[in-house]
C-alpha positions as CSV (number, residue, x, y, z in Angstrom):
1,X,9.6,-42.6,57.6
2,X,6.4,-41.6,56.3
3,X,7.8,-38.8,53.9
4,X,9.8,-41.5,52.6
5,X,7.1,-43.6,51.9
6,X,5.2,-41.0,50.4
7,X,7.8,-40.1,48.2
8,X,8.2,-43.6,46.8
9,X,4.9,-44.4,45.7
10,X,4.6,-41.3,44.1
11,X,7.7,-42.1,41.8
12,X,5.8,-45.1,40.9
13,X,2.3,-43.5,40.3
14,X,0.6,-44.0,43.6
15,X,0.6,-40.2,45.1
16,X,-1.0,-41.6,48.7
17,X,-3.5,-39.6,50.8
18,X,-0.6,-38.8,54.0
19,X,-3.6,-39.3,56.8
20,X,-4.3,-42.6,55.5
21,X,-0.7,-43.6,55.5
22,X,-0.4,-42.5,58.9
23,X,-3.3,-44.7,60.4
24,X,-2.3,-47.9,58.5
25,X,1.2,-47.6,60.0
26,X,-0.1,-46.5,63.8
27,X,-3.1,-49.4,64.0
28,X,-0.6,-52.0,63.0
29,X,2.8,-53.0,63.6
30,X,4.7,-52.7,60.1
31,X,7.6,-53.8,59.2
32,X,10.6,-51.4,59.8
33,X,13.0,-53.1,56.5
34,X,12.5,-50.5,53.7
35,X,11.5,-53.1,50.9
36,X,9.3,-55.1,53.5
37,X,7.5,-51.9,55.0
38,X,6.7,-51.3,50.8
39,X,5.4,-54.5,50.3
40,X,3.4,-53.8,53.3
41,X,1.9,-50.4,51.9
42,X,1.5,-51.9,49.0
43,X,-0.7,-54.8,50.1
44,X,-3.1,-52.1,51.9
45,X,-3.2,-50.0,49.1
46,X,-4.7,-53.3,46.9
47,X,-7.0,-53.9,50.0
48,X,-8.6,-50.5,50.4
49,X,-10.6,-48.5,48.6
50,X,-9.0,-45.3,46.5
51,X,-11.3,-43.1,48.1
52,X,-9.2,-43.6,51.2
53,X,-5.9,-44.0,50.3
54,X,-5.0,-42.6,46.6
55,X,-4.6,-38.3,46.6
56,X,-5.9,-36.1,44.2
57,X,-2.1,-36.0,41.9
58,X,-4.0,-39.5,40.4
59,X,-7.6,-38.2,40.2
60,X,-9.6,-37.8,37.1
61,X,-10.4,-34.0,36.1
62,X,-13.5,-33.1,37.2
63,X,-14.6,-32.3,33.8
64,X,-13.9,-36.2,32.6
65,X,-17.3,-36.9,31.6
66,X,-17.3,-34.1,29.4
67,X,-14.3,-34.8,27.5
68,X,-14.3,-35.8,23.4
69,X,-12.1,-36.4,21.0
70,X,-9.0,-35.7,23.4
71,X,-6.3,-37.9,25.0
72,X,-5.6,-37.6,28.8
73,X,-2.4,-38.2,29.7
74,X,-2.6,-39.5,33.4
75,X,-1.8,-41.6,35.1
76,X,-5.0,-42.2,37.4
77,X,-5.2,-44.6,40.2
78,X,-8.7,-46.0,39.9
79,X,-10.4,-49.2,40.8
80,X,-13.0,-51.2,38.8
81,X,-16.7,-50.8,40.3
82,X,-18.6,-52.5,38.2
83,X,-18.2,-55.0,34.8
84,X,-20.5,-55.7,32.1
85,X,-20.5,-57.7,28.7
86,X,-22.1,-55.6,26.5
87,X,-20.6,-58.2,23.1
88,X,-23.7,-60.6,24.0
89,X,-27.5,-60.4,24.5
90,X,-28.4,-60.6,27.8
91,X,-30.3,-63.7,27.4
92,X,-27.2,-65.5,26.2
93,X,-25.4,-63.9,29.1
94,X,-27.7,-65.3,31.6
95,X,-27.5,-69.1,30.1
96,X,-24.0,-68.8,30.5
97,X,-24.0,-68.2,33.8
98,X,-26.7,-70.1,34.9
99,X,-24.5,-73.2,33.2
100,X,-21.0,-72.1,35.1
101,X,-23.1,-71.9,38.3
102,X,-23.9,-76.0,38.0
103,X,-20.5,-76.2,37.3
104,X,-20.7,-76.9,33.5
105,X,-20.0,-74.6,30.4
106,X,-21.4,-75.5,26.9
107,X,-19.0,-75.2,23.5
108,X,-20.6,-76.0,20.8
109,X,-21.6,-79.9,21.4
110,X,-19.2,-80.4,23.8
111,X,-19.8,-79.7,27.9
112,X,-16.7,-78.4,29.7
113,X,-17.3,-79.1,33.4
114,X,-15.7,-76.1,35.4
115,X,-14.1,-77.3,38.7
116,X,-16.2,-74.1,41.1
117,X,-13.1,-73.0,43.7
118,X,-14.7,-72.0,47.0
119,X,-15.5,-68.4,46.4
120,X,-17.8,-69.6,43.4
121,X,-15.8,-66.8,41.0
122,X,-12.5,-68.1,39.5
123,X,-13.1,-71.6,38.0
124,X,-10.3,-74.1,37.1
125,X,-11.2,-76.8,34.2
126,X,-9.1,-80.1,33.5
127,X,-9.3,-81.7,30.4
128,X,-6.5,-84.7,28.5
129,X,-7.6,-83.8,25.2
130,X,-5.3,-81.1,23.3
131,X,-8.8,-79.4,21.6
132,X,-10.7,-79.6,24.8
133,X,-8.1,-78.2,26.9
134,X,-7.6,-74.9,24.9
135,X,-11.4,-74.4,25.5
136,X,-11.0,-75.1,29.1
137,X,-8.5,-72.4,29.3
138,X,-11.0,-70.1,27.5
139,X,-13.8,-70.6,30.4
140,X,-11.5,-70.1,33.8
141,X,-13.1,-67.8,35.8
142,X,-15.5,-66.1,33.2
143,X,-18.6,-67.2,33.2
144,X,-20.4,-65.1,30.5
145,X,-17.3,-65.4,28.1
146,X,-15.5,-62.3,26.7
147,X,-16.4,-60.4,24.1
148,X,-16.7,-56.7,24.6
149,X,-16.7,-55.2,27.9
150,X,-17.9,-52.0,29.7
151,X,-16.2,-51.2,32.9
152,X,-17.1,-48.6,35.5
153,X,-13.7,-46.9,37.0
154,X,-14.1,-45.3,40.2
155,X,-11.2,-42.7,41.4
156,X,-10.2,-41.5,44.5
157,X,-12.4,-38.6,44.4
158,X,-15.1,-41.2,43.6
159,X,-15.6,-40.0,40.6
160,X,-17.1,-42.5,38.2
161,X,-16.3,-43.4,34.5
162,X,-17.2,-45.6,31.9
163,X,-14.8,-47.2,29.6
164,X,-15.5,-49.6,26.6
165,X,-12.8,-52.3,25.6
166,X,-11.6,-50.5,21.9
167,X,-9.5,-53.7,21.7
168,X,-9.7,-56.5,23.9
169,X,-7.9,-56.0,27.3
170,X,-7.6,-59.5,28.4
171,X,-7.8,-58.7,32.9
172,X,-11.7,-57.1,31.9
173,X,-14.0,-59.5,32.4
174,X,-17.5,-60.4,33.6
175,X,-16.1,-62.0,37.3
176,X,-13.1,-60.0,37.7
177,X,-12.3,-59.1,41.7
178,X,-14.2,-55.7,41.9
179,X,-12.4,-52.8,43.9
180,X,-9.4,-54.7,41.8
181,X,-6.5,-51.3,40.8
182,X,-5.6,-50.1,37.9
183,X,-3.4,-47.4,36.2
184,X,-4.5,-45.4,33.2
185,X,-2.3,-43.4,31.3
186,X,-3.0,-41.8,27.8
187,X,-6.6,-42.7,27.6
188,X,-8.4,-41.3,24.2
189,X,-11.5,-40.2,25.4
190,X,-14.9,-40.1,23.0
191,X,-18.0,-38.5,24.4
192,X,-16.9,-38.9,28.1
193,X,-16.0,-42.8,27.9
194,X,-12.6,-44.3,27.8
195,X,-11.9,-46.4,24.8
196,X,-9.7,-48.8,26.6
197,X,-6.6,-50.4,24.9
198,X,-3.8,-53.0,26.8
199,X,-1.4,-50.0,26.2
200,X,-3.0,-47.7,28.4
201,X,-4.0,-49.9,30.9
202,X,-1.2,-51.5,34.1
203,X,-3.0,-54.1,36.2
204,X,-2.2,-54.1,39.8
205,X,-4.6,-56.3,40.7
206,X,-6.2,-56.0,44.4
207,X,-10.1,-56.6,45.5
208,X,-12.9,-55.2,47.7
209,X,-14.0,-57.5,50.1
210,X,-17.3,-56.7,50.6
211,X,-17.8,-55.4,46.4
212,X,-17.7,-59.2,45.6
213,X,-20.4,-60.8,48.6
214,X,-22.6,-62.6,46.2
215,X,-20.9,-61.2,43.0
216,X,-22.6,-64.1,40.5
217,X,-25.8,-63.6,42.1
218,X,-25.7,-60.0,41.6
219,X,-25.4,-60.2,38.0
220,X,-27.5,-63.0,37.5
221,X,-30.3,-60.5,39.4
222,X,-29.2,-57.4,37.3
223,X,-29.2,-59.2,34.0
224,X,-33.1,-61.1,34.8
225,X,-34.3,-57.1,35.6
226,X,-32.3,-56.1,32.4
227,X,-34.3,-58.4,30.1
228,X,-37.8,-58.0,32.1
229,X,-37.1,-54.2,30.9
230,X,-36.4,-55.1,27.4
């Protein structure tokens, strides 16, 4: 059964670690249907970390931080560690958030209030007005905007790697699920940092638990010792 397993997900681009495989299907009781014992990996594959569970197939060379002016053909299992807007001054950044955390984003004259779901990340926003709802839809869940963004991958090594949005890949954004996975495949690289395109990049989508305790606070804190610096 496991070899079976193994040999699926690495058809697919998920070449898993075989010691990890075999201690998710021994601490629980999985599902013996084929399809329902995928779904099953699959759903502990999004909940862990890629340290644990991707193999080194998927990995970034070790050299990755080195590499310019070359494409790398993948594709690597990585998850994002870390997300920041670098299309906005900080200052800007932090009256954003500081207005979606009281539950109200400003657009031009007009105050869209954000209805704050439990987890205080992902917003929802009604509006009746055609005009108003568009910008509703623009503020769900993203509470500095989107503009430009500089994610940190992290692979299963944990190996870690900037990238910088070339053109706008609409999942990236400041509030995202960290730990959330992602496949690259031929990513240009420029002075050791990805210049990420929607082409190259398959959301599976996924989450850290514990990467996203307090993840508005965090930023807010980061961004306030990012401008004391400046």
């Amino acid at each position: 059964m496991t070899t079976h397993i193994l040999d699926h997900f690495s058809s697919i681009g998920l070449p898993l670690k075989q010691n990890w495989l075999v201690s998710i299907l021994q601490v629980n009781d999985p599902p013996q249907a084929p399809q329902l014992l995928q779904a099953y990996v699959h759903s502990h594959i999004l909940s862990s970390s890629v340290t644990e569970s991707i193999d080194s197939p998927a990995w970034f060379p070790p050299n990755t931080s080195e590499q310019h002016e070359t494409t790398l053909p993948g594709p690597f299992v990585v998850q994002v560690a870390h997300v920041r807007e670098i299309g906005e001054s900080t200052i800007s950044q932090l009256e954003k958030l500081e207005s979606y955390a009281s539950g109200e984003t400003t657009r031009g004259r007009s105050i869209i209030r954000n209805i704050i779901e439990d987890d205080g990340v992902h917003g929802g926003a009604t509006q009746t007005q055609g005009t108003n709802a568009t910008q509703a839809t623009d503020v769900v869940g993203r509470p500095v905007g989107k503009h430009t963004c500089k994610v940190t991958f992290e692979d299963g090594a944990g190996r870690r790697v900037y990238g910088i949005e070339a053109k706008a890949v609409d999942s990236f954004y400041v509030g995202m699920n960290l730990g959330c996975k992602v496949i690259l495949r031929n990513i240009h690289m420029l002075r050791g940092v990805i210049l990420l395109k929607p082409a190259n990049v398959t959301m599976l989508g996924g989450k850290i638990d514990s990467w996203n305790d307090n993840l508005l606070k965090n930023l807010q804190d980061e961004l306030e010792r990012e401008l004391k610096r400046s």
